[in-house]
C-alpha positions as CSV (number, residue, x, y, z in Angstrom):
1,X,38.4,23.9,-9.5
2,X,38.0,23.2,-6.1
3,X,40.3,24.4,-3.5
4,X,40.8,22.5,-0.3
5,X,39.6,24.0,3.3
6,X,37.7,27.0,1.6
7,X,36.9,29.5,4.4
8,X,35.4,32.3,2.9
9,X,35.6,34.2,-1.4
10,X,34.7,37.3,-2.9
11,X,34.5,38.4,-6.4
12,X,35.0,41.2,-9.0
13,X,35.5,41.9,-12.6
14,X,38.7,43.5,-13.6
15,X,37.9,47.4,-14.1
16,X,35.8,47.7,-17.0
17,X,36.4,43.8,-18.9
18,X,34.8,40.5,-18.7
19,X,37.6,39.2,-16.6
20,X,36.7,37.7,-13.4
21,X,38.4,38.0,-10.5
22,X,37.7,35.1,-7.2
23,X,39.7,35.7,-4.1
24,X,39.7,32.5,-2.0
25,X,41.0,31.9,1.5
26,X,42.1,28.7,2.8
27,X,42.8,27.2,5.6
28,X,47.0,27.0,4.6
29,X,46.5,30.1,2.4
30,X,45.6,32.7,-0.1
31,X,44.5,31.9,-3.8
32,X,43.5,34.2,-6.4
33,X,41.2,32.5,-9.8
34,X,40.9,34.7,-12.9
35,X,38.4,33.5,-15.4
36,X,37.3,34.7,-18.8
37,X,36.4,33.6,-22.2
38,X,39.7,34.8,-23.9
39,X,39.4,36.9,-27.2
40,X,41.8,37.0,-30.1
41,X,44.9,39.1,-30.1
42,X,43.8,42.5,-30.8
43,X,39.8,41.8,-30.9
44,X,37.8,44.3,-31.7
45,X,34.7,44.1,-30.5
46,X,32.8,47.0,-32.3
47,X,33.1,44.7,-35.4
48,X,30.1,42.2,-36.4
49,X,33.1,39.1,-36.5
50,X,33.9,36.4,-34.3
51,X,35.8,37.7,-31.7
52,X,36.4,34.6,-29.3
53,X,38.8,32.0,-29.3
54,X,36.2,28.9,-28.3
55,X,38.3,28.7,-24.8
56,X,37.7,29.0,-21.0
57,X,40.6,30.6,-19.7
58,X,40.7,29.5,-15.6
59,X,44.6,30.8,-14.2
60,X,45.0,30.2,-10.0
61,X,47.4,32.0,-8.4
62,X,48.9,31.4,-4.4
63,X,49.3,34.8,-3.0
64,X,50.1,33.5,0.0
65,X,50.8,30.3,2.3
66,X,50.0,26.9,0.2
67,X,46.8,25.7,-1.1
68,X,45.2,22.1,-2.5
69,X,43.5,22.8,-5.7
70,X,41.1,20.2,-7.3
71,X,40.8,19.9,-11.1
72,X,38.0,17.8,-11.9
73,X,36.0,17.9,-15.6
74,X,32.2,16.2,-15.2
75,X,30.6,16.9,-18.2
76,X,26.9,16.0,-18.1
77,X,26.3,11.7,-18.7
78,X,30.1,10.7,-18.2
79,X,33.2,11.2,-20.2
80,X,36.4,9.3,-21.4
81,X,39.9,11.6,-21.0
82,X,42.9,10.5,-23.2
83,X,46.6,12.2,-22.9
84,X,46.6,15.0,-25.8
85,X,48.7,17.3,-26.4
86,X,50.0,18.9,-22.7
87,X,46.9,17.8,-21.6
88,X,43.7,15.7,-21.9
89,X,41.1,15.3,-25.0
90,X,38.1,14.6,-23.4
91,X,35.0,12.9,-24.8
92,X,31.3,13.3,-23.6
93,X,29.3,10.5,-23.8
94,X,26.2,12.5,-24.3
95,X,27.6,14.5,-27.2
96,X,29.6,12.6,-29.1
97,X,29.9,15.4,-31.5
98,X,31.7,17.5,-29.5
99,X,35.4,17.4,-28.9
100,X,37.2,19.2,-25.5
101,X,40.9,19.9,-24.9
102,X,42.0,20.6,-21.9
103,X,45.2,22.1,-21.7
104,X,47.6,22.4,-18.6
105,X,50.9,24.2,-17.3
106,X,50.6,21.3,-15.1
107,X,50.3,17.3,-15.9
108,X,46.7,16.2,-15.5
109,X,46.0,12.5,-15.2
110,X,43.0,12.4,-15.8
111,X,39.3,13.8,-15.1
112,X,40.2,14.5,-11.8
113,X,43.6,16.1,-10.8
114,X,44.9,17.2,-7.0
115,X,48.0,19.8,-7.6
116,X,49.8,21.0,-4.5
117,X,50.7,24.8,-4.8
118,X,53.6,27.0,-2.5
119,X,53.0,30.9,-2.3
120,X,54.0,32.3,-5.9
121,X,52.9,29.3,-8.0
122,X,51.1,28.9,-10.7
123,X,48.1,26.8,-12.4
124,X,47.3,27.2,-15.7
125,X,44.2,25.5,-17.6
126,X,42.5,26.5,-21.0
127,X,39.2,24.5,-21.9
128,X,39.0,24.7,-25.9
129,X,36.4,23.5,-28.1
130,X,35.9,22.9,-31.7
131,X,39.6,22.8,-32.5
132,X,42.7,21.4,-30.9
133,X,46.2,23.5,-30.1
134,X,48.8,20.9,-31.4
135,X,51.6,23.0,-31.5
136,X,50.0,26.5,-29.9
137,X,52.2,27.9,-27.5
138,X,50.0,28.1,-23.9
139,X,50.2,31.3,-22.5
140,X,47.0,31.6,-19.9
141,X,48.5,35.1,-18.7
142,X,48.6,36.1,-22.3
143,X,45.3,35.2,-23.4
144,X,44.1,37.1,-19.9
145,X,45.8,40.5,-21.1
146,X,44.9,40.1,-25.0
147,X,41.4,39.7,-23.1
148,X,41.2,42.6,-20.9
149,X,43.1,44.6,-23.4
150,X,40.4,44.2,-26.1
151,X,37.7,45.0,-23.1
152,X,39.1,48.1,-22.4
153,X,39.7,49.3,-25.9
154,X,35.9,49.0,-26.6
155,X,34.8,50.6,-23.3
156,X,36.5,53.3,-24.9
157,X,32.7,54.6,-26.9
158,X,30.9,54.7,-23.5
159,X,29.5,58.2,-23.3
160,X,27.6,58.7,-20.4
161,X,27.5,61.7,-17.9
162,X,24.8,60.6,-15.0
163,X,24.1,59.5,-12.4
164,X,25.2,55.7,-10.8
165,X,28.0,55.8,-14.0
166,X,29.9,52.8,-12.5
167,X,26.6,50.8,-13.0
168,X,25.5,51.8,-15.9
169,X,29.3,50.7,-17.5
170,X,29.1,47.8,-15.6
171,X,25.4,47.0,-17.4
172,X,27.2,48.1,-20.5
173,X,29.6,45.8,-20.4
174,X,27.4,42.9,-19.4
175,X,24.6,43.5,-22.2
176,X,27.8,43.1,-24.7
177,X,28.3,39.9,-23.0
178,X,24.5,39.0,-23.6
179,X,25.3,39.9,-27.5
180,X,25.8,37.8,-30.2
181,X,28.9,39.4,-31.5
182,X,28.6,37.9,-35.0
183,X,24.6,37.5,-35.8
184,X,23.9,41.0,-33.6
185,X,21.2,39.9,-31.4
186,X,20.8,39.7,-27.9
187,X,19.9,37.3,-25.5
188,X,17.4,37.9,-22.6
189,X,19.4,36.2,-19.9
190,X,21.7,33.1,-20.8
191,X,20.4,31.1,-18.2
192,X,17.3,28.4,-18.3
193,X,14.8,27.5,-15.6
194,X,16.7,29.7,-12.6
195,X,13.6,29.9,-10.7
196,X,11.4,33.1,-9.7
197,X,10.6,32.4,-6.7
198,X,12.7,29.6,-5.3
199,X,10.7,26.4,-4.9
200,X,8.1,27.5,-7.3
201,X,7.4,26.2,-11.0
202,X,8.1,29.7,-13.1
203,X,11.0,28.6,-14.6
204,X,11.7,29.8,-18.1
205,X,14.3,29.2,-20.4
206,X,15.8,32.6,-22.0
207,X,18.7,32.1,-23.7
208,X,17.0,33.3,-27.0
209,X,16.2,36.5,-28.3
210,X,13.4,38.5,-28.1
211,X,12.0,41.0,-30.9
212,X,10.3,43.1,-27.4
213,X,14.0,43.5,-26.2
214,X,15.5,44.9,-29.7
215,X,13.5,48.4,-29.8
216,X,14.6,49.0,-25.6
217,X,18.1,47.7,-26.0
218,X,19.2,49.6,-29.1
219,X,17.4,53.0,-27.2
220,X,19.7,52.5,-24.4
221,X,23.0,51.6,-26.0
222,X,22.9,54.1,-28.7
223,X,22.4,57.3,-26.4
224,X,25.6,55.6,-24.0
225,X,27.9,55.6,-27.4
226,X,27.5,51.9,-28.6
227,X,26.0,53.0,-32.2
228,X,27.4,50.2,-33.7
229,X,25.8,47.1,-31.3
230,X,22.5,49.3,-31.5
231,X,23.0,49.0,-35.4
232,X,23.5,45.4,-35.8
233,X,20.9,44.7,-32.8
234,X,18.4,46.6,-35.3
235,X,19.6,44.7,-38.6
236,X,19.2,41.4,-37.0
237,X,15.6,42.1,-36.5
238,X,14.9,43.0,-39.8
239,X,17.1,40.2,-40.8
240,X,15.1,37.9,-38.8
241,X,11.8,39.3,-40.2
242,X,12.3,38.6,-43.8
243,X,13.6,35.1,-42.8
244,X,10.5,34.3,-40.8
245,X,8.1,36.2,-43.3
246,X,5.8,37.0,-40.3
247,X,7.4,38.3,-37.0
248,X,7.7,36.0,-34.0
249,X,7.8,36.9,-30.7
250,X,11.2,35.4,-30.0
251,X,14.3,33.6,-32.2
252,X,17.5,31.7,-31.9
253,X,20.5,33.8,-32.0
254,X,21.1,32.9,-35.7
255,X,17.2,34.5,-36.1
256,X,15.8,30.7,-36.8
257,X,12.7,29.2,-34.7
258,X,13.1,29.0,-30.7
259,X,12.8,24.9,-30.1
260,X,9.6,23.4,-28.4
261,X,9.5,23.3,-24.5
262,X,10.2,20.4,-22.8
263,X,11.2,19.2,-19.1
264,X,14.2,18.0,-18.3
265,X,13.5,15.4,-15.9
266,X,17.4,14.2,-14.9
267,X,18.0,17.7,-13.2
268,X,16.8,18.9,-10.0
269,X,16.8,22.5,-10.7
270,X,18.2,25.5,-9.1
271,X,17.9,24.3,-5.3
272,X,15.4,21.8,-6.3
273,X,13.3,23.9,-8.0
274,X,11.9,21.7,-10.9
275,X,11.0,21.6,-13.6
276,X,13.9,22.4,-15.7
277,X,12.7,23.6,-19.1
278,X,14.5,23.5,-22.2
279,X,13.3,25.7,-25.2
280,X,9.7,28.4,-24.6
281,X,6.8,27.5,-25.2
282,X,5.6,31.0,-25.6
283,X,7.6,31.2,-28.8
284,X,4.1,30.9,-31.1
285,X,1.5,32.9,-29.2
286,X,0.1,35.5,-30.2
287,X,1.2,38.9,-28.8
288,X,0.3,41.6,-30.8
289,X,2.6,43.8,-29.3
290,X,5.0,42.4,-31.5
291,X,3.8,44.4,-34.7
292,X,4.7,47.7,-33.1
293,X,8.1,46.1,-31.8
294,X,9.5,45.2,-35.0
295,X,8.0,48.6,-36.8
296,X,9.5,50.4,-34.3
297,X,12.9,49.4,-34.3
298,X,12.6,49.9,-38.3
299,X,11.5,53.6,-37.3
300,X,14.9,53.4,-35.3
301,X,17.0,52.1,-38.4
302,X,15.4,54.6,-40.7
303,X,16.1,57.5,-38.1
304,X,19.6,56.5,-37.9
305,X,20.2,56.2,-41.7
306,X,19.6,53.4,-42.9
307,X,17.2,52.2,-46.1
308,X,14.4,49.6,-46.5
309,X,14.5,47.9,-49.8
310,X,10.5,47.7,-51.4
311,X,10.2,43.8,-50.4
312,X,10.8,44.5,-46.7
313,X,9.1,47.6,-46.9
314,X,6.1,46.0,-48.4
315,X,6.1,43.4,-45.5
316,X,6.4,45.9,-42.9
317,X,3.8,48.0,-44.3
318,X,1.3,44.9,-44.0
319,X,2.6,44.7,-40.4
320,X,0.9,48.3,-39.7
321,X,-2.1,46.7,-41.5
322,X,-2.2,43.5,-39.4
323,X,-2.2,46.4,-36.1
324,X,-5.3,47.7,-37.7
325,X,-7.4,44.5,-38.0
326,X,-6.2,43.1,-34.7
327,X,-5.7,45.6,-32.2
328,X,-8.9,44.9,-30.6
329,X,-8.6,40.7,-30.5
330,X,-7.5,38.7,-27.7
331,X,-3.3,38.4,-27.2
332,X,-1.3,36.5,-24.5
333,X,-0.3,39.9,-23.5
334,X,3.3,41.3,-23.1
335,X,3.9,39.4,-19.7
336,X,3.2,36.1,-21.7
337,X,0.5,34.4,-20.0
338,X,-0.8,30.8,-20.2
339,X,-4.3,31.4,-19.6
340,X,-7.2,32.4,-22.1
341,X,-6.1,35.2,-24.3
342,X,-7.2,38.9,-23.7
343,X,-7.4,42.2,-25.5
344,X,-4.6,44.0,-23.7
345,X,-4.4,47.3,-23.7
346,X,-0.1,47.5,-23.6
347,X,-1.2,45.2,-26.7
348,X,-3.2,47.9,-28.6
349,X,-1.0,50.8,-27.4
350,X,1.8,48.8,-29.7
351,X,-1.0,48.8,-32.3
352,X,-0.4,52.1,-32.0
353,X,3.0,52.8,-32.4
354,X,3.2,50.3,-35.2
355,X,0.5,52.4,-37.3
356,X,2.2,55.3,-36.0
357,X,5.9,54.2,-37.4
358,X,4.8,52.7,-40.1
359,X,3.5,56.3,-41.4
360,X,6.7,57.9,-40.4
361,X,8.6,55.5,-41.9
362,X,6.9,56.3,-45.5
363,X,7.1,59.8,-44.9
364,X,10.5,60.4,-44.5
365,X,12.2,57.9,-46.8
366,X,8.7,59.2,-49.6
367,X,7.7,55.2,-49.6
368,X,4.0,54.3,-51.0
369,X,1.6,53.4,-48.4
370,X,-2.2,55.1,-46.8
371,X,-0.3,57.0,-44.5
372,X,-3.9,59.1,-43.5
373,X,-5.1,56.2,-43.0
374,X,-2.2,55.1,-40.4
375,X,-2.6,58.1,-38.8
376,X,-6.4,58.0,-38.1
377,X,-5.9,54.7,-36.9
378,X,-3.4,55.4,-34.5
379,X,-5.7,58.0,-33.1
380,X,-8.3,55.8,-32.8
381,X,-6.0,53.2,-30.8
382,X,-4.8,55.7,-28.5
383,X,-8.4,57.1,-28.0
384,X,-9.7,53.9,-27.0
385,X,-6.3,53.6,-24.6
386,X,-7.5,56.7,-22.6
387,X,-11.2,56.1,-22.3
388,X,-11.5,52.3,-22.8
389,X,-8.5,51.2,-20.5
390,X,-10.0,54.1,-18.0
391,X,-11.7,53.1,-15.2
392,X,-13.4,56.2,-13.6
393,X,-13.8,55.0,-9.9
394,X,-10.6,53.4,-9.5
395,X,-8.7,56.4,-10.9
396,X,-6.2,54.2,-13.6
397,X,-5.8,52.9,-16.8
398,X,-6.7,49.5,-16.8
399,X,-5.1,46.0,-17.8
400,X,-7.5,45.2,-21.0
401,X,-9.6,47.5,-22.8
402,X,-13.1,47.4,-20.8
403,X,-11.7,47.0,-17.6
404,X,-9.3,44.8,-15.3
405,X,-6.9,45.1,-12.8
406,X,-4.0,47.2,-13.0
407,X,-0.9,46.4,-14.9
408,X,2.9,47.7,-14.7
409,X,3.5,47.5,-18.5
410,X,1.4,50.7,-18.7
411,X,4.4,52.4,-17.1
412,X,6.0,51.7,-20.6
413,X,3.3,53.8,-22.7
414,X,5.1,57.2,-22.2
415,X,8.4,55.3,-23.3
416,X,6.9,54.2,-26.6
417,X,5.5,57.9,-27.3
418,X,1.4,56.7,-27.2
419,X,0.8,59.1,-23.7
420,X,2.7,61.8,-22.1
421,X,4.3,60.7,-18.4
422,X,2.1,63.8,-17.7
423,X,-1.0,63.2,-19.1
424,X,-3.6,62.9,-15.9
425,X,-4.7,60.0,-16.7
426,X,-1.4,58.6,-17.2
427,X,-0.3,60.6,-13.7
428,X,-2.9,58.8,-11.8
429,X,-2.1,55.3,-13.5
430,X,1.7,56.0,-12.1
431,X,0.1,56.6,-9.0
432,X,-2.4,53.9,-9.2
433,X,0.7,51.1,-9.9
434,X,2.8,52.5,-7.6
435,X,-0.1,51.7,-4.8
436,X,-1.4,48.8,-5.5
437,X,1.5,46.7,-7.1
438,X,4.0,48.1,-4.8
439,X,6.1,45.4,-3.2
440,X,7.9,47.7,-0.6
441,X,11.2,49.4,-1.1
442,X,10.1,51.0,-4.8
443,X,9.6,47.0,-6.1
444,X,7.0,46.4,-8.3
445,X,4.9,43.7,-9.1
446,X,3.7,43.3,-12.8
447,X,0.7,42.5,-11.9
448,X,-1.8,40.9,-9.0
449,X,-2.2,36.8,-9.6
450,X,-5.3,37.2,-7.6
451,X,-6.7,39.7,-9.8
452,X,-5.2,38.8,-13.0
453,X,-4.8,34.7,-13.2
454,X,-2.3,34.3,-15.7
455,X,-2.8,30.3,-16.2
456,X,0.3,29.2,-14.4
457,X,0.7,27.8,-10.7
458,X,2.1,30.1,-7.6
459,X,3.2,33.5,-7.2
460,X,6.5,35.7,-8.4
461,X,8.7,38.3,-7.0
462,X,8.5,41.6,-8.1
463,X,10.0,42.6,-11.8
464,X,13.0,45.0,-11.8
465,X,12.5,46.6,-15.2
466,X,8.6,47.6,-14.2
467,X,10.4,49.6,-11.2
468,X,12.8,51.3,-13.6
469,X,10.2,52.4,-16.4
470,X,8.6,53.9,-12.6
471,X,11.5,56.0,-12.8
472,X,11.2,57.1,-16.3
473,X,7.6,57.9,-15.2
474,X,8.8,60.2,-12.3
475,X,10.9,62.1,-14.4
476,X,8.5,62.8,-16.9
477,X,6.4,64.2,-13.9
478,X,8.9,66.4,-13.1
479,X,10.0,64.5,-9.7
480,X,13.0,63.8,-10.1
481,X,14.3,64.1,-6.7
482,X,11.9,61.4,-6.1
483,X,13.2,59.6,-9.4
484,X,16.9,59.7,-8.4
485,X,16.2,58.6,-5.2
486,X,14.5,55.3,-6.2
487,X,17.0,54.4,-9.1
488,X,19.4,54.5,-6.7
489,X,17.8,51.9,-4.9
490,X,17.2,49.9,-7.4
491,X,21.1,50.0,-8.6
492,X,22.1,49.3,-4.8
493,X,20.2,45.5,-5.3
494,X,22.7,44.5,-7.7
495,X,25.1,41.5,-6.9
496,X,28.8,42.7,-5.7
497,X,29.6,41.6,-9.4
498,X,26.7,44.6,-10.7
499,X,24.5,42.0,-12.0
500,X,20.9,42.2,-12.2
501,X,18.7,39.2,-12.1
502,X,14.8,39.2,-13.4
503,X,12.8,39.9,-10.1
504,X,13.5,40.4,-6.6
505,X,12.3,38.6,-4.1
506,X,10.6,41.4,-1.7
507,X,10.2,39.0,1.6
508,X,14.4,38.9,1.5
509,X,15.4,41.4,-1.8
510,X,17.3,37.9,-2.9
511,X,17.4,37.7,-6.8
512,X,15.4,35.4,-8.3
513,X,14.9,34.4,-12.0
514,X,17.1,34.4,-14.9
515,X,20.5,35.9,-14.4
516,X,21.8,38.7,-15.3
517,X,18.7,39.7,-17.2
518,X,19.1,41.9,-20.1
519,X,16.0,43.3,-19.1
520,X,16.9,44.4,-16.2
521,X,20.5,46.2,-17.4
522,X,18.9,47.8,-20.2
523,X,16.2,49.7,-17.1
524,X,19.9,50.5,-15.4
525,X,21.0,52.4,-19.1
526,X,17.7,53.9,-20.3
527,X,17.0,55.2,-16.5
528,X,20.5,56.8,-15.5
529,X,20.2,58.5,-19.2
530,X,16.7,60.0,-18.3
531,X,17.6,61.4,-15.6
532,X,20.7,62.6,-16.8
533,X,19.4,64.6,-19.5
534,X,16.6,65.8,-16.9
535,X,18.8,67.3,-14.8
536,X,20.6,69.2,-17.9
537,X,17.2,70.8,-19.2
């Protein structure tokens, strides 16, 4: 939808929904767009059920003067539009498979459309897919309502009393927009290939989910009141576990295999930032973080009730023995890289806390398995953390065990319980990252390309969620002046909309990367609750 002798927009969600909200002026006038992805009359969106109607809701408004609105539909290698139903059925070439109704308050003629609005008037369209609405009465102000209606009623369990609380609903809000409503899982970003930084080749595609995100999400969204998203974030792992009957790193949303990476060669990319990648081609490398991942967010499920029946318990026992034999082999690492593996040291420290769950686990629910064992060997790995990562003259744990440079994912060891914020070692590593991967403003780097080749061409902006677990750091130092004072910062970078991207771009603070990052929101959550239970102790 295209309005005529744009001037200037702005933007905003409806308090506390999913409905957007664009204000345009014209030259001739005022125009007001509200989009959303309706929901069903009376949704509710605590409930693991489909909650959506398959329709793109888009309703413009003349608040004042006239305006020239544009209606065209170009879906991607042509398309053929026939009358339907008040409106058009569309057909994509390219996807012969799918079948689009566009419906209208308005006649449409065809793929594109020019309507003429006065001040007061109305346009009306609803994309649908999957179905057709012979005899549906079209009500686009309806469907808005139903939709912010069914928002607001689930925004309704936020608990939160912290600081920055209009963000951290906001990041609420758009994490449950990043959630499969009906599987449970989560998807990193639902973008592709949105480049980090512009002109450069890192571009990813992350509409999948990751196993890494699972244990941080369902932290965050449980202590904010969202139990029940934390819940089925948790059983889709497990879920996803048994299917796979070894963990990957990453799945689909309906827990099968991410698909091969490939370039899409017919699309420029984000201003001409090729290539544009389709599926991940780090979805089978090795990361043996991943043991600890899916152990701990077992740990989580147990804590919060539920039962493991002996099969799954038998295979997530022989996770915590796979973190044994492997702790000390080479991994692509947490941060995914393309180069010759490494041992890792965030890698073994999730060794760790896998041989660590998996021995709470069969304590409290009295399950069979060497739980001495587990615990010596957890020991051991977070021994060999403290004096093998050390590195004596340069005053930090180190990237690999044995040396390297430094690495932000250490900031994330005091989060997964394998070293005390306050340990000295772990004080001077704070320290230590904050110095030498510090990008300016309280930005952080995740690690130095120079130092720590990671197999792919160019450079990157600096990672949001490395500066938030900064913050967790700085609390668990007892700085929290300090700690406030930075995630406010870091909240003040978000878009007008309180979206979060991947990085930041230091040189300009533009966002780059995939967008909004799930990441990124779940640092906003975890970090405002740190602090906020800091300040009450």
């Amino acid at each position: 939808m295209t309005p005529e002798g744009l001037l200037e927009a702005r933007q905003r969600y409806e308090t506390d929904t999913g409905v957007l909200t664009t204000e345009v002026r014209t030259a001739t006038g005022l125009v007001r767009i509200t989009d959303a992805l309706v929901l069903r009359s009376r949704a509710d969106l605590t409930d693991d059920a489909p909650a959506d109607r398959g329709e793109l809701v888009r309703s413009v408004a003349v608040l004042a003067g006239t305006a020239r609105i544009e209606v065209s539909v170009e879906p991607r290698g042509g398309a053929r539009a026939d009358p339907a139903f008040s409106g058009l059925e569309v057909r994509a070439f390219s996807r012969p498979d799918l079948r689009l109704h566009l419906r209208a308050n308005r006649p449409l003629t065809g793929l594109r459309t020019l309507h003429e609005l006065a001040e007061g008037e109305r346009l009306d369209l609803a994309l649908s897919w999957g179905r057709f609405h012979r005899h549906h009465r079209f009500d686009a102000g309806g469907m808005l309502r139903e939709t912010a209606e069914a928002w607001r009623r689930w925004i309704r369990n936020f608990r939160y009393d912290g600081p920055q609380e209009a963000m951290v609903r906001r990041a609420a809000i758009t994490l449950k927009l990043c959630d499969h409503w009906v599987d449970g899982s989560l998807v990193a970003a639902p973008t592709s290939s949105l480049p980090a930084p512009v002109g450069g080749v890192r571009n990813w595609d992350y509409r999948y989910a990751w196993i890494r995100d699972a244990s941080f999400a369902v932290f965050a969204l449980r202590r904010i009141g969202f139990a029940n998203e934390a819940d089925a974030f948790l059983g889709w792992v497990l879920d996803a576990f048994e299917q796979s009957r070894w963990p990957r790193i990453m799945y689909a949303l309906a827990g099968g295999p991410v698909p091969e990476e490939r370039e899409d060669t017919e699309l420029a990319g984000y201003r001409n930032s090729a290539p544009v990648r389709w599926g991940n081609g780090a979805a089978d490398q090795r990361q043996h973080d991943v043991y600890g991942e899916v152990l701990d967010c077992a740990d989580q499920w147990v804590r919060g009730g539920g039962q493991l029946e002996p099969t799954l318990w038998s295979r997530l026992a022989g996770l915590a023995e796979a973190a044994e034999r492997t702790w000390r082999k080479p991994d692509q690492g947490i941060w995914e890289v393309r180069s010759e593996g490494r041992v890792f040291t965030y890698s073994a420290a999730l060794c760790q806390v896998a041989l660590d769950r998996a021995a709470a686990i069969a304590e409290r629910l009295t399950l069979p398995g060497p739980v001495a064992q587990w615990r010596s060997a957890a020991a051991t790995i977070r021994t060999a953390v403290l004096e093998e990562a050390w590195d004596e003259k340069a005053q930090t744990l180190c990237e690999h065990l044995g040396g390297g440079g430094v690495d932000a994912s250490l900031l994330a060891l005091p989060l997964r319980h394998v070293v005390p914020a306050d340990h000295p070692r772990m004080v001077a590593t704070t320290r230590a990252i904050a110095d030498r991967l510090g990008a300016g403003g309280g930005l952080l780097y995740r690690y130095r390309h120079d130092h720590s080749p990671d197999g792919i061409l160019g450079d990157e902006g600096a990672f949001l969620l490395c500066s938030f677990w900064l913050v967790d750091n700085l609390v668990g130092q007892g700085r929290l002046d300090e700690a406030e004072d930075l995630y406010a910062s870091l909240c003040a970078r978000a878009s007008p909309l309180g979206l979060l991207s991947e990085q930041i771009d230091p040189s300009t603070g533009e966002l780059a990367g995939n967008f909004p990052q799930a990441f990124s929101h779940i640092g906003v959550i975890a970090s405002g609750v740190t602090l906020a239970r800091a300040r009450v102790r």
